[in-house]
N, C-alpha and C positions, 0 to 999 in steps of 0.2 A: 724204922723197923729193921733188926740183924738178920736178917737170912744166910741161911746155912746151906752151902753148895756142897754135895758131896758125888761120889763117884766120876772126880773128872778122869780125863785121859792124864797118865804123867808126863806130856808133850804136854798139856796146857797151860799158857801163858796166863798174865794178869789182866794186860792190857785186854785180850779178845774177849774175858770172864767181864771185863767193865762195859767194855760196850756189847756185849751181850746182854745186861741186863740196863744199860741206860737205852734202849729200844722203848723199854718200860715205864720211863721218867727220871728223877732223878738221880745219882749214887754219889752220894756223900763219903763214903768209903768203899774198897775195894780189899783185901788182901787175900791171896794165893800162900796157903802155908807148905812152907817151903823145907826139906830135908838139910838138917844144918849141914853133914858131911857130904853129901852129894848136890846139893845146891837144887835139887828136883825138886818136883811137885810131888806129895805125899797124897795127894787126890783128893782134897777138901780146900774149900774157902769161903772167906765170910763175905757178904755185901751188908750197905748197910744206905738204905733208904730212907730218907725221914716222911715221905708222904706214904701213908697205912694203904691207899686206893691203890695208888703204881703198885707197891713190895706185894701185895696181896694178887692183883692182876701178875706179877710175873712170875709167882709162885705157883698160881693155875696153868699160865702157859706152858712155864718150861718145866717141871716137874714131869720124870718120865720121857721130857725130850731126848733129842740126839744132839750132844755137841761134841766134836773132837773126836768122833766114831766110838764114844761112849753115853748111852743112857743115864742121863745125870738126877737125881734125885735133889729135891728143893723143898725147902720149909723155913718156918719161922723156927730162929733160936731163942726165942725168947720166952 
């Protein structure tokens, strides 16, 4: 399943967005989109879970959580 991370901090990395959500279970992908002229984080990114039970469990969790001293917003993009 793709899940759509949005409202991160623009200090948030990739790496910490991955194991953030492999707490969860698996993550088959990860990416952090990224601003092509400033190399930042533009404050969204995709995960991508293929077990429906974990992406669904961490979309309850962390939707509306605190990560990076931002309240991150989570759902399926699909």
């Amino acid at each position: 399943m793709k899940i759509l991370v949005r409202n991160l901090a623009r200090t948030s990395k990739e790496k910490e967005l991955y194991v953030l959500f492999a707490a969860f279970g698996s993550v088959t992908e990860c990416t952090l989109v990224l601003d092509k002229e400033t190399g930042e984080s533009k404050g969204f990114g995709f995960i991508e879970m293929p077990k429906t039970d974990e992406a669904l469990a961490a979309i309850k969790k962390l939707n509306q959580s605190e990560f990076g001293k931002s309240k991150i917003r989570v759902k399926s993009s699909e």
